[in-house]
C-alpha positions as CSV (number, residue, x, y, z in Angstrom):
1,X,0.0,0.0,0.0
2,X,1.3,3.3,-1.1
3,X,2.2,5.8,1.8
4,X,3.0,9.6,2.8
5,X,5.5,9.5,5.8
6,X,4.3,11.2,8.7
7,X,7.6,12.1,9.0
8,X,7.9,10.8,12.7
9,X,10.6,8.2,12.2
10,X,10.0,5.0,15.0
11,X,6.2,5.6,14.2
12,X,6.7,5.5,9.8
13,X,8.6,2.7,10.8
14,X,6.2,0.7,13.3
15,X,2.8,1.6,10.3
16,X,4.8,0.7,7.5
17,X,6.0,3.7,5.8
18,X,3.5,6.7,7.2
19,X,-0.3,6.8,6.4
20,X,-1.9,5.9,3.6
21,X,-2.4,8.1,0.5
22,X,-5.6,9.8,0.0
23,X,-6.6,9.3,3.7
24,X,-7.2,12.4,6.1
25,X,-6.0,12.0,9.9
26,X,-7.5,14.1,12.9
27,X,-5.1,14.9,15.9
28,X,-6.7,15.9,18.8
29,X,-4.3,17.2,21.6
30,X,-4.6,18.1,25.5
31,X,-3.0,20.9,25.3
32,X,0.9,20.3,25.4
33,X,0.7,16.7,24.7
34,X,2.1,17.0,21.8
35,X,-0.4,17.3,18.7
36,X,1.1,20.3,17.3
37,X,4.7,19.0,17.7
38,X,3.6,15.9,15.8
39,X,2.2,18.7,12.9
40,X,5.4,20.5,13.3
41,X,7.3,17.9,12.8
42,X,5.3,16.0,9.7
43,X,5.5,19.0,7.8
44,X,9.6,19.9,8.8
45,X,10.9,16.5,8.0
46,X,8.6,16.1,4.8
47,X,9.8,19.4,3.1
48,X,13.6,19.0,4.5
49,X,14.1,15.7,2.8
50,X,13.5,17.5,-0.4
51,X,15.9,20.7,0.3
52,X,18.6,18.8,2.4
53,X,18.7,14.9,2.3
54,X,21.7,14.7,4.6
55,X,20.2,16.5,7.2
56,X,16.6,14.5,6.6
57,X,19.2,11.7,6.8
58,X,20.7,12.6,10.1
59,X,17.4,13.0,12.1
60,X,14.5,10.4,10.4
61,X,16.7,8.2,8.6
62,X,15.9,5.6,5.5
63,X,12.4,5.9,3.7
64,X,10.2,2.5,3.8
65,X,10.0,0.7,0.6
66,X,6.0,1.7,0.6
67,X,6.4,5.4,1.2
68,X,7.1,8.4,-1.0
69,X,7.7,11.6,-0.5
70,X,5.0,14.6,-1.0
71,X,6.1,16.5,-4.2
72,X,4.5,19.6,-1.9
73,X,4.0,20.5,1.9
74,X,1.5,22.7,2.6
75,X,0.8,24.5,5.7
76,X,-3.2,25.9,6.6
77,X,-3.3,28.5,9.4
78,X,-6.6,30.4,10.6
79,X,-4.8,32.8,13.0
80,X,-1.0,32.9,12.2
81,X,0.8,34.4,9.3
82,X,4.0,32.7,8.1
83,X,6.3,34.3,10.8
84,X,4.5,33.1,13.2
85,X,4.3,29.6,12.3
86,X,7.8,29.6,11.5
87,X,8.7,31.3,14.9
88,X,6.3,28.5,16.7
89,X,8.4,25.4,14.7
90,X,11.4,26.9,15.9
91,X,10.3,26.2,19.6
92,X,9.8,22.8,18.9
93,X,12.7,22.0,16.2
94,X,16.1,22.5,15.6
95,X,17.0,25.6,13.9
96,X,18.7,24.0,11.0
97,X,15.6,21.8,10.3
98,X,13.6,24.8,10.0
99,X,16.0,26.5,8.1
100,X,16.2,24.1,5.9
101,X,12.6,23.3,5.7
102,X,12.0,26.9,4.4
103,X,12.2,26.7,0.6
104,X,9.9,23.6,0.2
105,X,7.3,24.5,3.2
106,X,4.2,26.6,1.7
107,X,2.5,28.7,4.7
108,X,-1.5,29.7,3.2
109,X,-2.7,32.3,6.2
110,X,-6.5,32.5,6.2
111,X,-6.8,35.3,8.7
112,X,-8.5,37.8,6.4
113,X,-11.2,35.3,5.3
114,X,-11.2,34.2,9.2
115,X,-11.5,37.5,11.2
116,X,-13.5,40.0,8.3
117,X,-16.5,39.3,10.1
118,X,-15.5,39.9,13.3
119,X,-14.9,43.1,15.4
120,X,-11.2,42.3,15.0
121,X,-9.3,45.5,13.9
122,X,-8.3,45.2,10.5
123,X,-4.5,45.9,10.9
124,X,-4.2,43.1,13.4
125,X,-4.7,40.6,10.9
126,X,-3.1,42.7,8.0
127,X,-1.1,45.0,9.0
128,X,-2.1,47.6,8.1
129,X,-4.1,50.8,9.6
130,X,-8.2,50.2,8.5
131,X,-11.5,50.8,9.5
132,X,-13.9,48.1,10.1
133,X,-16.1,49.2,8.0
134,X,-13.0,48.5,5.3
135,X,-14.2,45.2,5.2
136,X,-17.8,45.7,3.4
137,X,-18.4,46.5,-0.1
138,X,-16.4,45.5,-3.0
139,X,-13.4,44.5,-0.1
140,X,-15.2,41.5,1.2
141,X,-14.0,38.7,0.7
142,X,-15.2,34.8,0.1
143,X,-15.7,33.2,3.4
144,X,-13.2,31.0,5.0
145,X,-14.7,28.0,4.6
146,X,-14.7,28.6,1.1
147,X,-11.6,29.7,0.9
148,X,-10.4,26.9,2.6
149,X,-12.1,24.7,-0.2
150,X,-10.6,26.5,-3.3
151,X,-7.0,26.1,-1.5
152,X,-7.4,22.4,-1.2
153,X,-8.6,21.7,-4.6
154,X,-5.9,23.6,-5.9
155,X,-2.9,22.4,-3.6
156,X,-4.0,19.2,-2.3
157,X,-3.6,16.1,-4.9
158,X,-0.4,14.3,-3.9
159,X,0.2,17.0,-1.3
160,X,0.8,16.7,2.2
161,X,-1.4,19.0,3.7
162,X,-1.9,20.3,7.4
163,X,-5.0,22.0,9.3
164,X,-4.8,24.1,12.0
165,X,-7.1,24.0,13.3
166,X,-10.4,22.5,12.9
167,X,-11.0,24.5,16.7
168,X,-10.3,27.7,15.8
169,X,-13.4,27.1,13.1
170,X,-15.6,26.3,16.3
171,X,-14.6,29.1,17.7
172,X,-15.9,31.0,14.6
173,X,-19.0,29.9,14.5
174,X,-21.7,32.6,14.2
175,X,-24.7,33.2,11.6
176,X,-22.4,32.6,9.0
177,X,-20.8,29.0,9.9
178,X,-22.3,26.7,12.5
179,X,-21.3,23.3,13.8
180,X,-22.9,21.4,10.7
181,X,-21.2,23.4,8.3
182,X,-17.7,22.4,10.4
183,X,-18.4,18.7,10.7
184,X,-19.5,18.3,6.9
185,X,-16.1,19.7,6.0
186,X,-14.4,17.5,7.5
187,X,-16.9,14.9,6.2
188,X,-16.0,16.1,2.7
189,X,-12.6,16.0,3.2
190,X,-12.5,12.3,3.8
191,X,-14.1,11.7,0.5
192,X,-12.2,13.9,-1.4
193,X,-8.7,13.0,0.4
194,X,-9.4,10.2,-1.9
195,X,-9.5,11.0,-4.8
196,X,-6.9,13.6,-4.1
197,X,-4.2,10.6,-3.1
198,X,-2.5,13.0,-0.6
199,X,-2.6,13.0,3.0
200,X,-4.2,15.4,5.4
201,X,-3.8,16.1,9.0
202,X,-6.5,18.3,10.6
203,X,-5.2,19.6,14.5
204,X,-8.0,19.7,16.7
205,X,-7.9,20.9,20.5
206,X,-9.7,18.5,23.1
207,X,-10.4,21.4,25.2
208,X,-12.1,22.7,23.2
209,X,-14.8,19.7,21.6
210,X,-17.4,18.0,23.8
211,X,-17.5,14.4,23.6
212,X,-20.5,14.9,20.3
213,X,-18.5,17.2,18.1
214,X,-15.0,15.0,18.9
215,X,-17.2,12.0,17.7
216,X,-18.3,13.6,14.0
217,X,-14.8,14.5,13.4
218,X,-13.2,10.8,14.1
219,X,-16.2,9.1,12.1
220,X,-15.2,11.5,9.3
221,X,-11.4,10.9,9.3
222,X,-10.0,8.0,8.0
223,X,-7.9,7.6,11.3
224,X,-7.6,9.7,14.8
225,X,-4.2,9.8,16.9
226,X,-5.0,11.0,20.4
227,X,-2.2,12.7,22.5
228,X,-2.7,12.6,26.0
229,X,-1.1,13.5,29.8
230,X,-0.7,10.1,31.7
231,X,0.2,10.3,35.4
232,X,2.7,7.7,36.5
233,X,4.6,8.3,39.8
234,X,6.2,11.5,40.2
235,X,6.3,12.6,36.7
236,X,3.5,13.4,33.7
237,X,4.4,11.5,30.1
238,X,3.3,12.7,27.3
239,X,1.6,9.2,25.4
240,X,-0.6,8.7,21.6
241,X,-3.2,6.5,21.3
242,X,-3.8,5.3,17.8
243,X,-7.7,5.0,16.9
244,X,-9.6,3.4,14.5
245,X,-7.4,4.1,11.5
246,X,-7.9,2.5,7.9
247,X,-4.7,0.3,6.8
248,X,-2.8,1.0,9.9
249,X,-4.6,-0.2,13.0
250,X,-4.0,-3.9,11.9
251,X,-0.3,-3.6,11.6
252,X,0.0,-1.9,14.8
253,X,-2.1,-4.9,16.7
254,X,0.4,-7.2,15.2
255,X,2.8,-5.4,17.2
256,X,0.8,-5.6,20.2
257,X,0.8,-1.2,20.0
258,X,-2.2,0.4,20.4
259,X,-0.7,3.4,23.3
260,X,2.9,4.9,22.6
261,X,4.9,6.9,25.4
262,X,6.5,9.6,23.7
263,X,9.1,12.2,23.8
264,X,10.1,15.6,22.3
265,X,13.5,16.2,21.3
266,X,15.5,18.6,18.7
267,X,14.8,16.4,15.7
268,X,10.7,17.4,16.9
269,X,8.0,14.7,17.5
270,X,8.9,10.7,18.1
271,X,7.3,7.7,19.9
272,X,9.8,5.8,22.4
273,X,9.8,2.1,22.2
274,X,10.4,1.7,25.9
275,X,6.5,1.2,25.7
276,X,4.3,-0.9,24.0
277,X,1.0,-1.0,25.5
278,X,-2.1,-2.9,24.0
């Protein structure tokens, strides 16, 4: 079966080669569990194997057999501009990895379709001085969800592509976009992720879901990694459970895997193997 790395190496490694193509993968997070070093780190090590193979070398290692890179890595924010993000990877990675993830990492910020309707000053989000009333009239632009939609059909076939997040769209929702609209994106996503033969991740905050919403979005991916705090004796681990997950569940039952302990280190996002837990 043909793969996208996630670009985690012990966990490509464990599945196979990474997810497979044309499947979309929801990562819901306590906060500082590690969800958004997992995205981090998927997209750094996917773009820096194209711009510095020694380095990609050094820090993930051999591909599988099954997997093949993303010709593109693309990068969705609702909130953050490319600065940002980049500032925010740096926290997390090496230097040199983001550095060298630079030239093949494409950052698309939908903060003006995001904030336009709200009472957000306009330079916040632009930079520059404006009015709200700036953004009515012929100014307006198309809404962010189908914004988001024009950017994937564009971007997405082959791509790897990240979310972040599906939350910050809950916390948008108004008259214009309510929960339904949210959850049927996602559902849409899975069956275009198909045909599209890429791989999506979509970041979503636990915090944030009640236990309904959280349910949609995992029937509609194709597979849901949960990071988590676990309590163990005088110290929190950070650990992933892997959920139901097309073409990747089985292999990691064979390997009697089903919770990983984790860790955080200058090369981003891994799973330990000190811990196999079924």
């Amino acid at each position: 079966m043909a793969r996208i790395p996630f670009g985690v190496s012990r966990l490509d490694k464990i599945v196979g080669g990474g997810a497979p193509r044309g499947t979309v993968v929801l990562l819901v997070g306590d906060a500082g569990a590690g969800a958004r070093e997992f995205m981090y780190t998927s997209v750094t090590m996917n773009a820096v194997a194209h711009t510095d193979p020694d380095l990609f070398d050094l820090h993930y290692g051999d591909l599988h057999d099954d997997a093949s890179l993303p010709p593109e890595v693309h990068y969705l924010s609702f909130t953050d501009d490319e600065t940002t993000v980049r500032a925010e990877m740096s926290y997390v990675l090496e230097e040199a990895l983001v550095d060298a993830a630079t030239d093949h990492l494409t950052v698309r910020d939908f903060s003006p379709e995001y904030f336009q309707l709200s009472p957000v000053p306009r330079e916040w989000y632009l930079g520059e001085a404006s009015t709200l009333q700036d953004l009515g009239g012929s100014e307006r632009r198309e809404d962010v969800l189908t914004a988001l939609g024009t950017y994937l059909n564009r971007n997405a076939f082959d791509n790897l592509v990240v979310i972040d997040s599906i939350t910050d769209l809950v916390a948008a929702i108004s008259d214009e976009m309510a929960w339904n609209d949210i959850a049927m994106l996602v559902r849409g996503l899975g069956k275009a992720a198909h045909r599209w033969d890429g791989l999506v991740l979509a970041y979503a905050s636990r915090e944030t879901l009640d236990d309904t919403q959280l349910g949609h979005l995992m029937d509609a991916a194709d597979g849901t990694l949960q990071f988590e705090w676990e309590s163990g004796g005088s110290k929190r681990a950070r650990t992933m459970i892997v959920q139901e997950f097309t073409g990747v569940l089985s292999q990691i039952e064979n390997e009697n895997i089903v919770r990983f302990e984790t860790e955080i280190h200058e090369g981003g996002f891994d799973v330990s193997d000190v811990r196999k837990i079924r």
